[in-house]
C-alpha positions as CSV (number, residue, x, y, z in Angstrom):
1,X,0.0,0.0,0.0
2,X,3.4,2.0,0.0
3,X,3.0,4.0,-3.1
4,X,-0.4,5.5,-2.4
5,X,0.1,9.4,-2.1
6,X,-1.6,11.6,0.4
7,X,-2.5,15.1,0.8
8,X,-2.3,16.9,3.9
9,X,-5.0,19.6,4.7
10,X,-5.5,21.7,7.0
11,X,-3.1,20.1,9.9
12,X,0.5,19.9,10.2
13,X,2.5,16.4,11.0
14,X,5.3,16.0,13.5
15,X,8.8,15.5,11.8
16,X,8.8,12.0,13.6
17,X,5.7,11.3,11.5
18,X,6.4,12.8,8.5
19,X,9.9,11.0,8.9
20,X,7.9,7.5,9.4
21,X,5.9,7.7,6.9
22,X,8.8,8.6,4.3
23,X,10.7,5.6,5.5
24,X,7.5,3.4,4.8
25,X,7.4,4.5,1.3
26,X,4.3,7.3,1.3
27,X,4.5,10.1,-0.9
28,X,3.3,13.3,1.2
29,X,1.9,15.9,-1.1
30,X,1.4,19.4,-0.1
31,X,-1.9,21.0,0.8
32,X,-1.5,23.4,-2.0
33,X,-0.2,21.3,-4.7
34,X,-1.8,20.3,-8.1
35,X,-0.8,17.4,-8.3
36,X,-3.4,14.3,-7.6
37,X,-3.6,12.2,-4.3
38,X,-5.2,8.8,-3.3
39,X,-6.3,10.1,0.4
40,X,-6.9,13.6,1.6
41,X,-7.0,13.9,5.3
42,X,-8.4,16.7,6.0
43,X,-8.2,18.6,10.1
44,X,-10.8,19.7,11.3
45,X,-9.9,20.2,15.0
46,X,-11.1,23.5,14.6
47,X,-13.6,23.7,13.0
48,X,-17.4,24.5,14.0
49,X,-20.0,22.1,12.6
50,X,-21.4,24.5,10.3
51,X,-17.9,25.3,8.8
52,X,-17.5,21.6,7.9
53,X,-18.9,21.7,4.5
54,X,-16.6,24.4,3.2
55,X,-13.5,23.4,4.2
56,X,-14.1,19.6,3.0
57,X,-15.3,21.0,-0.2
58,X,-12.0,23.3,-0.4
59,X,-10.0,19.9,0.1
60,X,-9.3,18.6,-3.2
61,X,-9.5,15.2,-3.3
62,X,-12.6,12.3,-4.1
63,X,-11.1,9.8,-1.4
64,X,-11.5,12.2,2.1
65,X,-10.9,11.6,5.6
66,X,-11.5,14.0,8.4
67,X,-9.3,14.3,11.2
68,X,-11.1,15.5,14.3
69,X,-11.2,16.1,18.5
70,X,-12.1,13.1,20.4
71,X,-15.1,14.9,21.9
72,X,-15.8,16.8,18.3
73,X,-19.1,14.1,17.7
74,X,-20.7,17.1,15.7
75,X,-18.1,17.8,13.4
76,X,-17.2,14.2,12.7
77,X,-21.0,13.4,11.9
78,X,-21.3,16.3,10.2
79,X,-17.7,15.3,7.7
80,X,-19.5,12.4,6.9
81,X,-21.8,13.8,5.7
82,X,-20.5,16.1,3.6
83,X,-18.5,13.2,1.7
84,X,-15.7,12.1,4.0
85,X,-15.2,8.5,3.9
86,X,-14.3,8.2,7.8
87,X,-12.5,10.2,10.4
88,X,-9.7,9.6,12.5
89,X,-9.2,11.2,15.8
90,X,-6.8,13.5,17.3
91,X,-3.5,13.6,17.2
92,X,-2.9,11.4,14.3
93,X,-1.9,7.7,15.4
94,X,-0.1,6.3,12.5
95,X,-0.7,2.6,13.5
96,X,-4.7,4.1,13.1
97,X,-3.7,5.4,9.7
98,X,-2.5,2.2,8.5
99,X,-5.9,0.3,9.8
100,X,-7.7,2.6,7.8
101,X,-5.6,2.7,4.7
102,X,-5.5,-0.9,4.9
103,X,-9.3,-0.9,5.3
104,X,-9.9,1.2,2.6
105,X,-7.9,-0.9,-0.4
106,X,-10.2,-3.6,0.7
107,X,-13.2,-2.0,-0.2
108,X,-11.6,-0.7,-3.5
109,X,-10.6,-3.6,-4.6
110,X,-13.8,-5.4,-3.5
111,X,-15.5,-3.1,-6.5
112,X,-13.2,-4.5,-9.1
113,X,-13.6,-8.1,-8.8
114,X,-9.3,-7.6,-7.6
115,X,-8.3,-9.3,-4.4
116,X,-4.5,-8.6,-2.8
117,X,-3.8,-10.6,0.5
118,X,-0.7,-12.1,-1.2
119,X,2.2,-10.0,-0.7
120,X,3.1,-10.3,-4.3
121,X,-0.9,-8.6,-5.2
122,X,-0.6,-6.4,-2.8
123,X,2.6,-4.7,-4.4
124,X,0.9,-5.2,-8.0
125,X,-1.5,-3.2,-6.7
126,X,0.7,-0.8,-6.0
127,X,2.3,-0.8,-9.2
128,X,-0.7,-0.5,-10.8
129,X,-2.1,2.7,-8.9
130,X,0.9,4.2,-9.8
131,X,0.2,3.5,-13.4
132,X,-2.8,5.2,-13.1
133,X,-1.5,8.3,-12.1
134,X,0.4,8.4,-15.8
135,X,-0.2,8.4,-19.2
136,X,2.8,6.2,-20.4
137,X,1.7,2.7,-22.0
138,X,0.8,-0.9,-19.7
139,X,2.2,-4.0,-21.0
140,X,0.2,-6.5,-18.7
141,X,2.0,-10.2,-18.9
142,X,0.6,-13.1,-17.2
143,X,-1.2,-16.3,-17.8
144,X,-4.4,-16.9,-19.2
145,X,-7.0,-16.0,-16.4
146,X,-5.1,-14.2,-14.0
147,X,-7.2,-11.0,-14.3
148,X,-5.2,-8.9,-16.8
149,X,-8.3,-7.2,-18.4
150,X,-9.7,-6.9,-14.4
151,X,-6.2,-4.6,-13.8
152,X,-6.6,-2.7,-16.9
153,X,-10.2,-1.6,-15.9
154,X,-8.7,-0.8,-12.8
155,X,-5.9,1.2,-13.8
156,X,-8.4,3.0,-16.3
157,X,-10.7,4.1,-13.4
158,X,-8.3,5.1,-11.0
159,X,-6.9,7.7,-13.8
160,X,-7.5,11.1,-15.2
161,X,-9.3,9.1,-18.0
162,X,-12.3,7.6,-15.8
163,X,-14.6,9.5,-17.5
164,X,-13.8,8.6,-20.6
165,X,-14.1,5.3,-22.6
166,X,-12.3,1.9,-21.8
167,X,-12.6,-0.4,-24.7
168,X,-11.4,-4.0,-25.1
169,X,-10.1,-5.7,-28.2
170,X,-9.3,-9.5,-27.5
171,X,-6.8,-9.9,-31.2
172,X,-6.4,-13.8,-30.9
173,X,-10.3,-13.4,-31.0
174,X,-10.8,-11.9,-34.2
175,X,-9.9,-13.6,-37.4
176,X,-6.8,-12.1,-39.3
177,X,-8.9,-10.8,-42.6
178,X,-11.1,-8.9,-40.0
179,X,-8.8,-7.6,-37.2
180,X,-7.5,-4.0,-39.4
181,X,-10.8,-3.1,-39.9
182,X,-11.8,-3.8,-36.3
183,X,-9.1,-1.7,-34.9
184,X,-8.6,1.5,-37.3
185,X,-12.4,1.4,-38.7
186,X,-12.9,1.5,-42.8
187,X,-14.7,3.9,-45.2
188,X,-18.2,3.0,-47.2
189,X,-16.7,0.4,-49.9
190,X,-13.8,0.0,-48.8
191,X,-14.0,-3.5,-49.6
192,X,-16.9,-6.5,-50.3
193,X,-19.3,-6.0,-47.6
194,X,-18.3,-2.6,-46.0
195,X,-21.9,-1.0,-46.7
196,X,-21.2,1.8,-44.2
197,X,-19.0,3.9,-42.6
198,X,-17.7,2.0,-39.4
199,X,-15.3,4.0,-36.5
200,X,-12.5,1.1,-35.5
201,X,-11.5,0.7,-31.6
202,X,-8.9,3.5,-31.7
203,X,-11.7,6.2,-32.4
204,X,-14.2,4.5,-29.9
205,X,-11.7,4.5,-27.5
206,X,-10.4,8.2,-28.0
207,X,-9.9,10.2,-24.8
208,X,-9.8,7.0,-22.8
209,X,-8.2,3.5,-22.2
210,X,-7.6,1.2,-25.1
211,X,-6.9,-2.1,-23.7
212,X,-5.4,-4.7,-26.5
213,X,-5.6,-7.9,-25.1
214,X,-3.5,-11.0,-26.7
215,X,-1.4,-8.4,-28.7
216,X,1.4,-11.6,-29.5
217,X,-1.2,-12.5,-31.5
218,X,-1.9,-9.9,-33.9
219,X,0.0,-10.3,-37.1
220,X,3.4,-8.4,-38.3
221,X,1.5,-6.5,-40.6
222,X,-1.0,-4.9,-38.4
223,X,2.1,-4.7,-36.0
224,X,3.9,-2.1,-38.1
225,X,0.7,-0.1,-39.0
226,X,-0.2,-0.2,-35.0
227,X,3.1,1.3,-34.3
228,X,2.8,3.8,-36.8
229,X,-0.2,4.8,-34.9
230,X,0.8,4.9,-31.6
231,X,4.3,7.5,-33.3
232,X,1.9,9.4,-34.9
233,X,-1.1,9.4,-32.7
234,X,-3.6,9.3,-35.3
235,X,-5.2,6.8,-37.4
236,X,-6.9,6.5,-40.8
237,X,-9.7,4.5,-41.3
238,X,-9.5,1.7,-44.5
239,X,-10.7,3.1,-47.8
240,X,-10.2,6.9,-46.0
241,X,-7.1,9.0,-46.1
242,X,-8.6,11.4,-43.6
243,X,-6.4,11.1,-40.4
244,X,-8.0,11.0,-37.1
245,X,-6.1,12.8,-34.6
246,X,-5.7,10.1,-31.3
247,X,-5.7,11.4,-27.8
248,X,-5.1,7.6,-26.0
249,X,-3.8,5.6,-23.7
250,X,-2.6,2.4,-24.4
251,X,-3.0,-1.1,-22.6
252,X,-1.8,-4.4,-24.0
253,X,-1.5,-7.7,-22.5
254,X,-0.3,-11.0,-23.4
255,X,-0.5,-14.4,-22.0
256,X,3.3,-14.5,-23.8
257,X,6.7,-13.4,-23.0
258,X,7.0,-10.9,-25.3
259,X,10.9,-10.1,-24.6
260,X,11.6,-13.6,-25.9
261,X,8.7,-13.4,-28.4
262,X,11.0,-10.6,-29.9
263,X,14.3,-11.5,-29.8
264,X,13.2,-14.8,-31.7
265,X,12.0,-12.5,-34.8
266,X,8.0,-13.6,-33.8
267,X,7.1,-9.8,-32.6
268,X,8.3,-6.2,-33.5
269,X,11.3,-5.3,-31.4
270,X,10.6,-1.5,-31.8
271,X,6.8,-2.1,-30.8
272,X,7.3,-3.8,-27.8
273,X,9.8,-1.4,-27.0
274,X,7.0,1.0,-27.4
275,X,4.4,-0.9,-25.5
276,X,6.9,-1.9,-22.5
277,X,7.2,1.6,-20.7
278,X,5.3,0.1,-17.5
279,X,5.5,-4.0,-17.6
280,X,3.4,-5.4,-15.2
281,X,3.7,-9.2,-14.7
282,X,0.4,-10.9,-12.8
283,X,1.5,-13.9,-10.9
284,X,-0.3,-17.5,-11.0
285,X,-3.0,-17.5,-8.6
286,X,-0.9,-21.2,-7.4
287,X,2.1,-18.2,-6.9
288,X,-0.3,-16.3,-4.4
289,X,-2.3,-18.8,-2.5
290,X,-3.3,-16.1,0.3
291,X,-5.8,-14.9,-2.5
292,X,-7.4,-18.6,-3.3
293,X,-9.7,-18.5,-0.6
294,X,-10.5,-14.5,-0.2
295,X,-11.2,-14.7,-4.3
296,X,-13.3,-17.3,-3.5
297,X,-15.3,-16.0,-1.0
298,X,-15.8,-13.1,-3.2
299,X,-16.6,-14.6,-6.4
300,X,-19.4,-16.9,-4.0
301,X,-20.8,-13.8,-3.1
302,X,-21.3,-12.0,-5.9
303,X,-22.7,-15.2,-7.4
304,X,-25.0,-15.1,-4.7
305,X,-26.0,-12.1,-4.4
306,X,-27.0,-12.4,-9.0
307,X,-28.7,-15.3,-7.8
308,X,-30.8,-13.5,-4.8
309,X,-30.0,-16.4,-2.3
310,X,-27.0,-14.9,0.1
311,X,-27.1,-17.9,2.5
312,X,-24.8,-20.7,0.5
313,X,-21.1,-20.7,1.9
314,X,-18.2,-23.3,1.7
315,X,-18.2,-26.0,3.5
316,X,-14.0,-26.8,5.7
317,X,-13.8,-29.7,3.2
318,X,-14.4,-27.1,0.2
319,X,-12.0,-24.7,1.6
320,X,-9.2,-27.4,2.3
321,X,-9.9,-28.6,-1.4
322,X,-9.9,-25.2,-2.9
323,X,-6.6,-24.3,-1.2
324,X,-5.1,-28.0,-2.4
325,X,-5.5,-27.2,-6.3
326,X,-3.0,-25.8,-8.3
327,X,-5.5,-23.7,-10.4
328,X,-3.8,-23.9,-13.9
329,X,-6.9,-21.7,-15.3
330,X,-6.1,-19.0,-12.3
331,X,-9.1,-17.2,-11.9
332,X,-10.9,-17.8,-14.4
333,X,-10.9,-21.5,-13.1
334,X,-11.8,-20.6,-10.1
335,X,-14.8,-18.7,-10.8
336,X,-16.0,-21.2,-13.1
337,X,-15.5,-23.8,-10.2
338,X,-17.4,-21.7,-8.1
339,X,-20.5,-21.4,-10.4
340,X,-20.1,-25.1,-10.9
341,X,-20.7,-25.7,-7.5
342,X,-23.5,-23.6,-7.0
343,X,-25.4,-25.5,-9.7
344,X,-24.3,-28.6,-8.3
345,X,-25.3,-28.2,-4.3
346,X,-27.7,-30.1,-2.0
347,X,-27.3,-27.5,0.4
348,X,-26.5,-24.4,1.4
349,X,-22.9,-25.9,2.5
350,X,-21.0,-26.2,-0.4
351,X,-19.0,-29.5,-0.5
352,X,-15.4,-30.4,-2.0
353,X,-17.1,-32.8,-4.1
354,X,-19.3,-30.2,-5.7
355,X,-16.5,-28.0,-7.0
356,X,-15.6,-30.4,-9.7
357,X,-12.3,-30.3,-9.2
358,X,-9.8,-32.9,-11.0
359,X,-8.1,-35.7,-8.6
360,X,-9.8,-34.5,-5.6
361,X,-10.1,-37.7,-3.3
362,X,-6.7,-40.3,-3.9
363,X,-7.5,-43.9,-4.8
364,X,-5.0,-46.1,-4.0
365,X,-3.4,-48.4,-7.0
366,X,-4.2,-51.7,-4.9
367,X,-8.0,-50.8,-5.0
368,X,-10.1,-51.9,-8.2
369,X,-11.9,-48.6,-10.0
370,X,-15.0,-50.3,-8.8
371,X,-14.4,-49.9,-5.2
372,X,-12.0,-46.5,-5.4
373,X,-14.8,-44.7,-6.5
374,X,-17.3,-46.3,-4.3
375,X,-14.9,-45.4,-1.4
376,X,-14.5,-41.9,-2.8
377,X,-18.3,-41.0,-2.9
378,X,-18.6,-42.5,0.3
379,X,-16.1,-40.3,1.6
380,X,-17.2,-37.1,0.2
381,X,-20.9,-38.2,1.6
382,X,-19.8,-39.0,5.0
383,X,-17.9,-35.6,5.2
384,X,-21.1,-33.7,3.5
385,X,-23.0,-34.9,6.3
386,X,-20.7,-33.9,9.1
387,X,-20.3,-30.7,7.8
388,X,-24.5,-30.2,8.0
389,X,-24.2,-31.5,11.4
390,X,-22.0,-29.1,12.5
391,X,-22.8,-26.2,10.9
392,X,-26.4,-26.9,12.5
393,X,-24.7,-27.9,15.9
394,X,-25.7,-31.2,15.9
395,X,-29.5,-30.9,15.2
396,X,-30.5,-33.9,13.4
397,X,-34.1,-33.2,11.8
398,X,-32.8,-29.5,10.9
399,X,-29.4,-31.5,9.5
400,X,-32.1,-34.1,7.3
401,X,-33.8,-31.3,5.6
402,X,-30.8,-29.5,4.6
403,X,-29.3,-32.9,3.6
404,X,-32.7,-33.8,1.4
405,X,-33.2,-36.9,3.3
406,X,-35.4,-38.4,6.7
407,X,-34.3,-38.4,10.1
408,X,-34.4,-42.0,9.5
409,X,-32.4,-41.9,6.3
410,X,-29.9,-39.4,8.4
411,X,-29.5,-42.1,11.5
412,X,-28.6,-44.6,9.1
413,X,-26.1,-42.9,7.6
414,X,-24.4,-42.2,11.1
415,X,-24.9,-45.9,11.8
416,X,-22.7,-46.7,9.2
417,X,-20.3,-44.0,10.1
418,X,-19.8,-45.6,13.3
419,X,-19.1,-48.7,11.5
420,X,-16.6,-46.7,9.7
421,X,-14.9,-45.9,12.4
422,X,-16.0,-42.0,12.9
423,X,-16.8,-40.9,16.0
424,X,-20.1,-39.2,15.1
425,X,-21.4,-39.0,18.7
426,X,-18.2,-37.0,19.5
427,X,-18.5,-34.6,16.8
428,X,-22.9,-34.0,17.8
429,X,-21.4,-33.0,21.3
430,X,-18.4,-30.9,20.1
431,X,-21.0,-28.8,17.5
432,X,-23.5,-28.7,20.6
433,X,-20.8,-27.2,22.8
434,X,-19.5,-25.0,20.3
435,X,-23.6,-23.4,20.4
């Protein structure tokens, strides 16, 4: 969170903090600069409830906090109100200011589907808000599903260009023959089938973000005309010689190591020298497994919450499964898995089994096919059921109905548990206790 700037308003800090805060990597910006900041605190220890509103609307800023007196309730309340995100309380505790910063990421990250517990996201994060705050060219590298077009969006909104448009061009997704006319746009006849005049992505995108995702893909051709474009900043649709003058910023991405791509003669040197002002490399979600299960629990909720039923989480066998994969489709995997399981539940709980994933239960190689997978759907039931017991604290009729079975059915099942060798009666008391 190091290399998110703040502007001071209104307040002086202590050379200790001011000092601190250097060392931990913050960039201070002064109350009467032009430049832009991420946080404003604003002081308002002395300030009167009714003089609230202009002095947080002198602050310049979107992201405020106030900074008030412990015993200032009013002036707090009324900072709120007028568009502070919170307020801290006088003097200024730094360990406080980290809480909150800390706090804050969260819920901006929460709004664009990004999630950064690992301490490798985390300092992409930071890379990217720093992006932001430029207008020199993203190359985004990464593998397939790790959220490159999700970053893009997010560097888009947190720039000068928010207001503007952000368009997305996949070019491994558009065939070859089509792709030029796509990007740059073409004149009335300007060949078989062009009936109209058509603006390309460039022109659609102008005054915003152009994101060009899967650029190792696009052919040398187009290569040499794109760089042409990005020199000249201005583009000419097919069949016109009219230039359009281009005020863009450009994103591209690539699931390939360009650098290597271009020394072997497969992609323009002097364009990726062009594109490669800010490289940005996401890492494999199997690379930052302190995101698997907070991505998770995201992705579940917003599923949920499309679906209009909030009350399905994952069951300790899910999360021990979802945290065992390696995820070789990163995120997009992992959503799919999570949608897959949703479709798939018979219950609220959702179970290991249900997430589809490959090689989930071991069969040992003495053990026929026949019985490995008898054993494995036996396993996955037995731990389904303990799961509903628990969650329910042992409750057995409540337990059968979530299960889709009788109390009778259920009693049978922890019959031959017994038999199995689990303790059942041990874990009814320990979920009883736990209530």
């Amino acid at each position: 969170m190091n290399d998110y700037s703040i502007r001071i308003v209104g307040f002086e800090l202590s050379g200790c903090d001011r000092k601190q805060l250097d060392l931990q990597g913050f960039n201070l910006i002064p109350a009467d600069s032009k430049g832009s900041a991420w946080l404003t605190l604003v002081g308002l220890q002395d300030c009167a409830p009714e003089q609230v509103g202009r002095r947080m609307a002198d602050a310049a800023g979107s992201l405020k906090v106030a900074l008030v007196d412990p015993d200032a309730g009013e002036v707090a309340s009324a900072a709120l109100s007028c568009g502070a995100q919170d307020y801290l309380l006088a003097p200024l505790d730094l360990e406080q200011l980290h809480r909150l910063i800390r706090r804050l990421i969260t819920i901006e990250t929460s709004r664009e589907d990004l999630v950064a517990e690992a301490p490798a996201s985390r300092q992409l994060l930071m890379l990217a808000h720093r992006a932001a705050s430029t207008e020199a060219s993203v190359l985004l590298s990464g593998e397939s599903g790790t959220g490159k077009e999700q970053l893009a969006r997010y560097i888009h909104r947190h720039s000068s260009r928010a207001d503007r448009p952000f368009v997305a061009v996949n070019c491994a997704a558009i065939p070859e023959s089509m792709l030029e006319s796509v990007l740059f746009g073409h004149a009335k006849g300007a060949f078989t089938g062009a009936v109209a005049d058509k603006a390309g992505k460039f022109e659609l995108a102008n005054g915003g973000t152009l994101l060009l995702d899967e650029i190792g893909e696009m052919p040398m051709m187009l290569q040499a005309k794109l760089l042409r474009v990005l020199q000249e900043r201005e583009v000419e649709r097919l069949g016109c010689h009219k230039p359009i003058t281009l005020d863009i910023r450009i994103i591209a991405a690539s699931n390939k190591d360009l650098r290597k791509e271009a020394t072997e003669g497969n992609f323009r040197e002097d364009l990726f020298y062009r594109l490669d002002v800010l490289p940005l490399n996401l890492p494999p979600l199997r690379e930052r497994r302190e995101d698997i299960l907070p991505l998770a629990e995201h992705l579940l909720e917003r599923h949920n919450h499309l679906a209009g039923d909030d009350s399905c989480y994952f069951s300790e066998s899910a999360r021990a499964a979802l945290l065992a994969h390696d995820w070789p489709g990163n995120v997009r995997e992992l959503d799919n898995c999570v949608q897959r399981a949703l479709v798939m539940r018979r219950g609220t709980a959702l179970q290991a089994l249900e997430l589809g994933l490959p090689n989930q239960v071991p069969v040992t190689a003495s053990a026929t096919s026949g019985q490995g997978l008898r054993a494995s759907k036996q396993q996955a039931e037995f731990q389904y059921i303990i799961d509903t017991l628990k969650r329910f604290n042992g409750h057995r009729s409540r337990s059968a109905e979530t299960l889709g079975m009788t109390t009778r059915a259920l009693r049978y099942k922890m019959a031959q548990m017994r038999e199995s060798g689990i303790d059942v009666d041990a874990i009814i008391k320990s979920a009883e206790c736990a209530a």
